[in-house]
N, C-alpha and C positions, 0 to 999 in steps of 0.2 A: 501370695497364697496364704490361707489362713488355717491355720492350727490346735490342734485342741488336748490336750492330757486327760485319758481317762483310764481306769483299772484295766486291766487285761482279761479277755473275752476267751472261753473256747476256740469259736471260730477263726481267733487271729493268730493260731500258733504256724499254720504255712505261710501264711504270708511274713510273720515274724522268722521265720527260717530260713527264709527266701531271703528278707533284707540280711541279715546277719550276714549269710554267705555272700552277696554281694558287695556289703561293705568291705567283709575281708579282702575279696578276692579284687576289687577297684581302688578304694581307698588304703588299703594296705600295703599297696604297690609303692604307698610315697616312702613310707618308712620301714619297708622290711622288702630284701629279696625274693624273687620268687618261688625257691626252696623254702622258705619261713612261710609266705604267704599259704602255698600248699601244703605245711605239716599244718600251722593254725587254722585252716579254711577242714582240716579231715580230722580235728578235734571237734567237730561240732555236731552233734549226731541228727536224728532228724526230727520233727516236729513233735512228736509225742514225748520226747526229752522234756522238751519245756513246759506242756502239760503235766506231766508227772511232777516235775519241782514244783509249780503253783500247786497242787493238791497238798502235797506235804509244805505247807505254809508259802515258801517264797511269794514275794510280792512281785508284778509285773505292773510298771508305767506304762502307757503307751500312746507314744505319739502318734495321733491321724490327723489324714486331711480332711476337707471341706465334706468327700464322700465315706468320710469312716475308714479308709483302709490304714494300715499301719503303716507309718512309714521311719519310727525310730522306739524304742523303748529300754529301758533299763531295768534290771531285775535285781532287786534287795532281799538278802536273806535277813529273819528275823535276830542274828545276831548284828546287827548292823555292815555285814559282809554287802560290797556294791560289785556283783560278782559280770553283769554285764550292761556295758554303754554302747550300744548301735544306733547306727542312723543308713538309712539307704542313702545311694551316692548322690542321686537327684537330691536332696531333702538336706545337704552339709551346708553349714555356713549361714543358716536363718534360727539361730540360736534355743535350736532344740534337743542340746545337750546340756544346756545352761540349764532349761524349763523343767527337764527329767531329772537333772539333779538336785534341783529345788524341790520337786516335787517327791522325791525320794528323804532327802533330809526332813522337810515339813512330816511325814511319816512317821521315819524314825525316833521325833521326837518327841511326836504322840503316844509310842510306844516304851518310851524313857530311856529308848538305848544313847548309851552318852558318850560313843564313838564309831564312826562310820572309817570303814576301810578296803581296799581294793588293790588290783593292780594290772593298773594303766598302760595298754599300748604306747610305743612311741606318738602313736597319731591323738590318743585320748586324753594325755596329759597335761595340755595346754587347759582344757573343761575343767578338769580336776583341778587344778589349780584356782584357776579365775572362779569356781567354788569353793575355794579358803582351803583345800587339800595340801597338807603339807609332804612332800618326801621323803621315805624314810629310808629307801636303799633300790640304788638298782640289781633289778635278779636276773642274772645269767643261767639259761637252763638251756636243758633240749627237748624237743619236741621229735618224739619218733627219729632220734639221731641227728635233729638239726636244730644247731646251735641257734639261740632266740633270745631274746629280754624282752621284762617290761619293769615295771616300776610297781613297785612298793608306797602304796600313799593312803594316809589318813587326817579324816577329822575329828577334832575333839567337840563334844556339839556341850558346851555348856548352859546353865539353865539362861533363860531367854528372861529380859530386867522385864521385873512387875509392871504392869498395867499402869501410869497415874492417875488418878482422880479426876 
């Protein structure tokens, strides 16, 4: 199946909603209980959330298929904040968490921010990494009284070597 990264569209915030909670509620299964699954899957409000952020600046990646629908995206706040990595569950493992983080950092350093940071699900943290994310601490919190982590991680985006001749 073939893939494509482009800006985030009005139209794709249900279907962007849709995947979110799906990812949560299927792929979250591997690394968190179903109590965790359900306080993070009722932290997610609904569609108009995510429009509202994009209006006040945030950037949305968004991964589609062949027919334009969304099927993963990443949301970067203009402080170099990488505040969300999803992917539908059909759509894991064809390396388009790798392509959105690219795509987000390429961004960022358009914009001269000289460190991206986040924090990474159990299940996200392998992407983070294999994009040069360093760990800075695991966070133990609660979500609506249910105890949860994720990870604490950043990159330092230094200036990129000159062009040669």
């Amino acid at each position: 199946m073939s893939y494509r990264i482009r800006d985030y569209v009005e139209s794709d915030a249900g279907a962007i909603h849709s995947l979110t909670l799906a990812a949560i509620n299927t792929v979250g299964r591997a690394g968190y209980s179903q109590e965790q699954v359900d306080a993070w899957a009722a932290r997610h409000g609904d569609a108009e959330r995510l429009h509202s952020r994009v209006l006040s600046g945030h950037m949305v990646f968004v991964a589609v298929d062949a027919q334009d629908r969304p099927v993963a995206y990443a949301l970067l706040e203009p402080d170099g904040h990488l505040d969300m990595l999803y992917c539908h569950p059909r759509h894991t493992r064809r390396g388009l968490a790798d392509q959105l983080l690219d795509t987000a950092e390429s961004q960022a350093r358009s914009l001269g921010v000289e460190r991206l940071y986040t924090e990474a699900s159990e299940l996200a943290r392998p992407a983070f990494e294999r994009a040069g994310y360093e760990l800075v601490r695991r966070r133990d919190f609660d979500l609506d009284g249910v105890p949860i982590h994720n990870f604490a991680m950043e990159k330092r985006l230094g200036q990129l070597p000159a062009a040669r001749d």
